[in-house]
C-alpha positions, 0 to 999 in steps of 0.5 A, a space after each residue: 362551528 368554533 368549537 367543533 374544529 377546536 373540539 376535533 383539533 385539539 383531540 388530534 393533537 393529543 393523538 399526535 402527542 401520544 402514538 407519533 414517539 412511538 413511530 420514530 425507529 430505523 427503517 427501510 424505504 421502498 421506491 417505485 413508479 406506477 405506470 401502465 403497459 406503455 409505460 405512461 406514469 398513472 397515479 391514484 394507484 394503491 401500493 401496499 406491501 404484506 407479510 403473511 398476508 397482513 398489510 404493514 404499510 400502504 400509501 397512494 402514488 402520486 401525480 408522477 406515479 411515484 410511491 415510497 413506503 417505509 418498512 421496519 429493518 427487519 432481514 429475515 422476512 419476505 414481503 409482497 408488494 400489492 398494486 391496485 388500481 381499478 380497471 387493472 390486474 392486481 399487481 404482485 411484487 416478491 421483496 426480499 430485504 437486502 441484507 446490508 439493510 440499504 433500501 429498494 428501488 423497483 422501478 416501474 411497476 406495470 399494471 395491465 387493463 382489466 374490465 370490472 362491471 359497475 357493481 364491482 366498483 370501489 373508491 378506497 380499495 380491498 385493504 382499506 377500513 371503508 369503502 365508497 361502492 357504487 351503491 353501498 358504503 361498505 365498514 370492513 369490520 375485520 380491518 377494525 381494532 375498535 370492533 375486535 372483541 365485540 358483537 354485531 350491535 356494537 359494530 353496527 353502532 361504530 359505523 360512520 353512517 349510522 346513528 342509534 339512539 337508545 334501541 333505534 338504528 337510522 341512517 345519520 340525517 334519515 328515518 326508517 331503516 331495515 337490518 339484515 344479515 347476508 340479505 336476510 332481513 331481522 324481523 326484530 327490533 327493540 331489545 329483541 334486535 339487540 339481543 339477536 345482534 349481540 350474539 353475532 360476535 364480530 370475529 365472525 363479521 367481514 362487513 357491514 353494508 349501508 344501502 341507502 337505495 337498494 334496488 328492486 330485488 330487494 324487499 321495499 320495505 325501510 323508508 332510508 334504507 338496508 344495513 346489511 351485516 356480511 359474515 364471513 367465509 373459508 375459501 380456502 379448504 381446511 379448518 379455521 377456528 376463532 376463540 375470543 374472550 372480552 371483557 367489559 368495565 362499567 359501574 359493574 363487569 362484564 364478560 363475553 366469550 364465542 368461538 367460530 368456525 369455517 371447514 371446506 373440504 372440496 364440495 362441503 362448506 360448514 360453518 358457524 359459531 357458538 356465543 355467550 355473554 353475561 352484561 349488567 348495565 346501570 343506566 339512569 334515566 331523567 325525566 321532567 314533566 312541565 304541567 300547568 302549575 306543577 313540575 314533575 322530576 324524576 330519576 329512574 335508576 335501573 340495574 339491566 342484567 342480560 345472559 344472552 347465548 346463541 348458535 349458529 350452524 351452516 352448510 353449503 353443498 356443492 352438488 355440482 359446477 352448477 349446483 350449491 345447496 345452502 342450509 342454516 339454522 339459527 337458535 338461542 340457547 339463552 336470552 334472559 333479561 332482568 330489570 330492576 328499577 328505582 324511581 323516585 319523582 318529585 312534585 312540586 309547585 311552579 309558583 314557589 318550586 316547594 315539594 308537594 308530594 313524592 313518588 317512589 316507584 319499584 318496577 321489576 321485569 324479567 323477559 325470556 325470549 326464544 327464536 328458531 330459523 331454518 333457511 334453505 337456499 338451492 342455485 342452479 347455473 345453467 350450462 352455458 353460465 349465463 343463466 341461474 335460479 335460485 329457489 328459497 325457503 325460511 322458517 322462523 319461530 319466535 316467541 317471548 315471555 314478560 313478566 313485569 311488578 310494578 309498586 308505587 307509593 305516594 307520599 302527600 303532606 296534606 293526605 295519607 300514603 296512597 299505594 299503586 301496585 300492579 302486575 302484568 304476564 304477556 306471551 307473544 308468539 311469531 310465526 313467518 314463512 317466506 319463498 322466494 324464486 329468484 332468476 338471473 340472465 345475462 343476454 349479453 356481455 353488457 346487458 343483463 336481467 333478473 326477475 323474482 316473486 316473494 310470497 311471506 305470511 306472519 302470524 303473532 299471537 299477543 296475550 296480556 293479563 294486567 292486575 292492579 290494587 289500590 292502597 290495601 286492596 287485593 291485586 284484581 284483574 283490570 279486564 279493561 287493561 288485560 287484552 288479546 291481540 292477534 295479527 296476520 300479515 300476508 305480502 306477495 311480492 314480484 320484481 324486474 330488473 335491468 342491468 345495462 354496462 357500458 364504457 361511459 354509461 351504466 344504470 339498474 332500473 328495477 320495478 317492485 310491486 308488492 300486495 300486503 293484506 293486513 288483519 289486526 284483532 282485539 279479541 276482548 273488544 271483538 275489534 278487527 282492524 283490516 288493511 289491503 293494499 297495492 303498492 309499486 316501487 321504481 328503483 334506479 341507480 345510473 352512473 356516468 364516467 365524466 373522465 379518467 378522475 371523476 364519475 356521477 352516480 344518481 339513484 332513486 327509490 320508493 320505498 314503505 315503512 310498515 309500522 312493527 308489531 309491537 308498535 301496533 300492539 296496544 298493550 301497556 307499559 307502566 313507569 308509575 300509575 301516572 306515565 306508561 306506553 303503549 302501541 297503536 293497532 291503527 297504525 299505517 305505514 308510511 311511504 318515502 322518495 328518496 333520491 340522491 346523486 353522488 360526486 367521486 374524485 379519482 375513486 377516493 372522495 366523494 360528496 353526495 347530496 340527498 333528499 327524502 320525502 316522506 308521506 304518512 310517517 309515524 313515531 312515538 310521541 308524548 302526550 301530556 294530560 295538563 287536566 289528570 296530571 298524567 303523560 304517557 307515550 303513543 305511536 300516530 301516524 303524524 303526516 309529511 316530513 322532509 328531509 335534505 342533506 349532503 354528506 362526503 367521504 374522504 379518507 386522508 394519508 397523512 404519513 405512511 402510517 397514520 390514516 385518517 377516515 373522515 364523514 361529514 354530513 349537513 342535513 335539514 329536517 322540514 316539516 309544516 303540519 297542524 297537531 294539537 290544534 296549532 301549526 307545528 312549523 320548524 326547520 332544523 339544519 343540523 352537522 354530524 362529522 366522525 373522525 377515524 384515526 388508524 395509526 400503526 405504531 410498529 409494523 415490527 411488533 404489529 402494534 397499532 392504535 385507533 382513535 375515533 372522534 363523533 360530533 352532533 349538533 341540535 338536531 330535531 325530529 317532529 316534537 324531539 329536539 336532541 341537544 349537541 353530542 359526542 364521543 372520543 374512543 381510543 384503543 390499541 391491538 397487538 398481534 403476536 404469536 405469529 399472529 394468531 394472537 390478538 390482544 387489544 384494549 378500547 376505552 369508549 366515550 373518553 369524556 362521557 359526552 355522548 348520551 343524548 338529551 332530549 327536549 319537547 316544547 310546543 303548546 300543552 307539551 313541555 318534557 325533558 329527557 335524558 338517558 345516562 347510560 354507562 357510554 364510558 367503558 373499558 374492554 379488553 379483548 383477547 383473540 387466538 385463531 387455529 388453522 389457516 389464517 386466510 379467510 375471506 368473505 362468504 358470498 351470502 345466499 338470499 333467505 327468504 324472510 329477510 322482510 319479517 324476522 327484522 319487526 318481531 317485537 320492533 
């Protein structure tokens, strides 16, 4: 704990050190008071003042309702002042400089009561980079100068409460998680997820939302939860286009170009965005392999390219007052994936540590992969607008094209060379078509229900063709390796749910139950794996208003994490002849219970304590053979495993300009279960704690910096135990051209601490692991926006194979 506060301590410093200079410069102070309509003092009221609808100074009013702003000594402008408190109209003041550059006084600013339902609740308010929601923490993406320029995984991987470790997304402190955008669930993962993520470039992302316990209305599917990407929308009628154009500094460059757009006109709505980049990573990979009388160390230094581009094209359709019809199609232009990869491992003697032997491996990949998704989306509101219903339907085609070389030379003293080649072709094909009905009524001014059905049926279509020769020999076909594995999922599913608001008391409580029929084929082996099942999963999300200053929210979920495709494809992936992977078509899907309730200080701090316990859950293990000499990884499902924690949010006004996020969490994984014939008994507390440091340097020339800090102690997850980690990111944005320019500058991982390594130590398994990819980067990012500048959010319609298009290759 020592060296964490010195490590956070001595990097704020060193923000202080730098941007404070920057800040001392003329300026004008604005006072007032916050008080109600009978004129009594409120505090905790968030007072901001705009120009041209960008804020330039905030701060919160004290015990006394007094606030004071600093502003730049600018004359010629006019500034509205912004009051907002929850459960009160938003206030609006005209400030106009005086010209003798002397300060203002306003005096009592009044606001008025306003009823808010309880979805509508938020702890940090509109302005702010994140939000504590009742039911959602919620990464304003647009308000963030370390996303700018950059894409969907990007932004997902800079948001507080969630952690990615190679191609896996979780929720910090928790195992299982479902990605979607605008409620449509991404039926990918792995570098498939990556590659649709890193077409959606930020400019067009307003939010992204962490739901660790949706409620009923939701797909059950995610054992912690949803990460839900909100993109945005026009509201205002007119044409809006953004151009943005990025660049990356690695060991080699790389650059990234999109444009978006936003149209209304009365009844019609487009919208959408075209997308390109061309990225070349140079990670390396170290690996130590502990058999009984040998070490087997490897590096594996590879050279990734991607050329990925993509469109995206949307319309809404005001038919009527009470009719909206939502159309959009999502394709790539282009996804291709080349790998090149240099191994080279070393074998030698536990007794004297000597070189026996040496391995030098080629692997070269190349993958192309294509999706296609049409989403159609119709509302209708009855006259009286208390009730609507919402009908929709999505397709979705997705297919992918691998070809992988692979040749491998040992060298042995004592022996001749021996040569390994191999070569392998796998085509895959996903087919999805999802329903769903959805219907919403409000009975009263307090009570309200909604109720829905959801039909999906997937196919996939998996070949493999695998060749090996040995020394010499021809490249023959493996029939024992080159398979044919078909899958069909089918998920019906049916939900109700109750919504109950009152002055003191509110709650949601939903039922979900879903039927899943499951059929899994090795053609070759004529090997059908079948899987029927019923499952309910209760939902509830209470909340309870103890007074003025604080409220209590407790909520509870069960939730099922299916295994996805490529985790039951059994198709093998070779490092060398002596270390591959492959999926499991046996696989089950694990089950979870997770129940948290959340303590929120005057609607700003909060602390939450959390548990989840899951049945049946499953991974990717090692298995090393100490009698072949050979490793290889597998997925199994592996039994119970708990999970308990405590996380908090509190964000800090530390001057008028300098704002500082902070989310800390302390976790503890359990788990007691035998496995390779001995007790695999552990308990890991471990703390996570992200800093985010926002500081305008100058409101004048809208200059502002952003530095963010990431700690991770040891943490362990079933055989893994990952070695403290983390980063230092900084990066600073000017807005000139009236503000239709941006341009910004982001240097990541600082100090290059932030790769994870990874260790296993227990009975025959004994592996170290460590992955250093290129987390130190430079980017520099340039953004011009034509047509009007305010553009808000879009209120996302309900697609309907949010469940599928997330486990495509996952």
């Amino acid at each position: 704990m020592k060296y964490i506060l010195t490590y956070l301590l001595r990097t704020n410093l060193m923000i202080l050190l730098f941007i404070v200079p920057a800040s001392l410069m003329a300026q004008l102070r604005v006072t007032g008071k916050t008080c109600d309509s009978a004129k009594k003092a409120m505090s905790n009221v968030s007072v901001t003042i705009s120009l041209n609808e960008k804020v330039v100074s905030s701060v919160v009013s004290d015990e006394q309702g007094s606030f004071e702003l600093q502003l730049p000594d600018a004359q010629s402008h006019n500034y509205i002042l912004h009051a907002t408190h929850i459960g009160f109209k938003e206030k609006l003041v005209l400030l106009t400089i005086p010209s003798n550059g002397s300060g203002i006084r306003l005096g009592n600013i009044l606001l008025e009561k306003e009823s808010k339902e309880l979805a509508a609740v938020s702890i940090t308010g509109k302005e702010d980079l994140y939000e504590q929601k009742t039911d959602r923490f919620i990464f304003n993406v647009e308000k963030s100068l370390e996303a700018t320029g950059s894409n969907g995984w990007d932004a997902i991987a800079k948001t507080p409460n969630i952690q990615i470790n190679g191609n896996n997304i979780r929720i910090i402190g928790k195992s299982g998680i479902t990605v979607m955008v605008n409620d449509r669930k991404i039926q990918l993962s792995g570098d498939e997820l990556f590659a649709y993520l890193s077409a959606i470039p930020s400019e067009s992302i307003a939010a992204i939302e962490v739901i660790s316990n949706p409620g009923a209305r939701y797909d059950a599917a995610g054992n912690s939860g949803i990460v839900n990407i909100r993109l945005k929308k026009n509201k205002n009628e007119g044409l809006v286009l953004i151009g943005t154009g990025a660049y990356e500094q690695r060991t080699s460059g790389s650059f990234g170009s999109n444009i978006s757009f936003n149209y209304r006109k009365k009844w019609l709505t487009l919208y959408g965005f075209v997308n390109q980049s061309h990225r070349i990573t140079q990670p390396v990979e170290y690996q130590n392999i502990y058999y009984p009388s040998s070490l087997w160390a490897s590096n594996n230094a590879k050279h990734i390219t991607r050329n990925l581009s993509s469109l995206q094209l949307g319309a809404d359709f005001n038919l009527s007052s009470n009719d909206v019809l939502s159309v959009l199609t999502e394709r790539n232009l282009t996804s291709k994936t080349k790998e090149n990869h240099n191994s080279f491992t070393d074998i030698s003697g536990l007794s004297n540590f000597k070189s026996d032997s040496v391995i030098e491996t080629g692997n070269h990949i190349n993958r192309d992969l294509s999706y296609t998704n049409i989403d159609l989306n119709y509302k209708h509101t009855l006259a009286d607008k208390s009730s609507s219903i919402t009908i929709n339907g999505d397709y979705l085609q997705y297919t992918t094209g691998q070809d992988q070389g692979l040749a491998s030379v040992t060298y042995a003293p004592a022996a001749s060379d021996h040569l390994f080649n191999t070569a392998s072709y796998s085509d895959q094909t996903i087919s999805n078509y999802t329903g769903k009905l959805d219907y919403e009524k409000k009975i009263n001014k307090t009570f309200s229900l909604s109720a829905g059905l959801r039909s999906s049926f997937t196919t996939t279509d998996n070949k493999y063709r695998f060749f090996r020769s040995y020394d010499q020999g021809p490249l023959t076909e493996d029939l024992n390796q080159s398979n044919h594995f078909n899958y069909q999922e089918n998920v019906q599913a049916a939900y109700v749910s109750v919504n109950k608001t009152g002055k003191k008391m509110s709650f949601v409580a939903g039922l979900r139950t879903e039927y899943t029929d499951i059929t899994g084929e090795l053609v070759d082996q004529h090997e059908v794996n079948k899987q029927h099942y019923l499952k309910l999963f209760p939902s509830l999300n209470y909340q309870y208003i103890l007074n003025k200053n604080s409220k209590l929210t407790a909520t509870y979920g069960r939730r099922i994490n299916r295994p996805s495709f490529s985790d039951l494809n059994p198709f093998k992936y070779y490092v060398n002849q002596y270390n591959y992977s492959e999926g499991n078509p046996a696989l089950r899907p694990s089950y979870s219970n997770n129940a948290e309730v959340t303590y929120t200080y005057k609607e700003k701090y909060s602390i939450a304590a959390y548990a989840l316990l899951t049945n049946n859950f499953f991974q990717q293990i090692p298995f090393i053979d100490v009698t072949n000499n050979t490793a290889y990884f597998t997925r199994q499902n592996i039994g119970k495993i708990d999970a308990y924690g405590i996380h908090s949010f509190a964000p800090f006004k530390l001057t008028s300009r300098w704002t500082v996020n902070n989310t800390l969490y302390l976790f503890y994984y359990r788990m007691r279960l035998p496995y390779l014939n001995e007790l695999l008994d552990y308990g890991q507390f471990t703390f996570y704690g992200y800093l985010n440091n926002q500081y305008m340097i100058s409101p004048k020339n809208n200059l502002s910096a952003e530095v963010n800090l990431n700690y991770q102690s040891t943490s362990q997850i079933f055989l893994y135990r990952y070695k403290p980690n983390g980063y230092v990111d900084a990066g600073v944005k000017w807005s000139f051209a009236k503000k239709q320019a941006m341009l910004a500058v982001n240097m990541y991982d600082i100090f290059k601490t932030y790769p994870q390594q990874q260790v296993v130590d227990f009975a025959t398994q004994h592996y170290t692991f460590k992955n250093a990819y290129e987390s130190r980067y430079l980017k520099v990012s340039f953004t011009y926006r034509f047509g009007k500048q305010t553009v808000k959010d879009r209120k996302a319609s309900k697609t309907g194979n949010s469940d599928e298009f997330n486990r495509a290759n996952n």
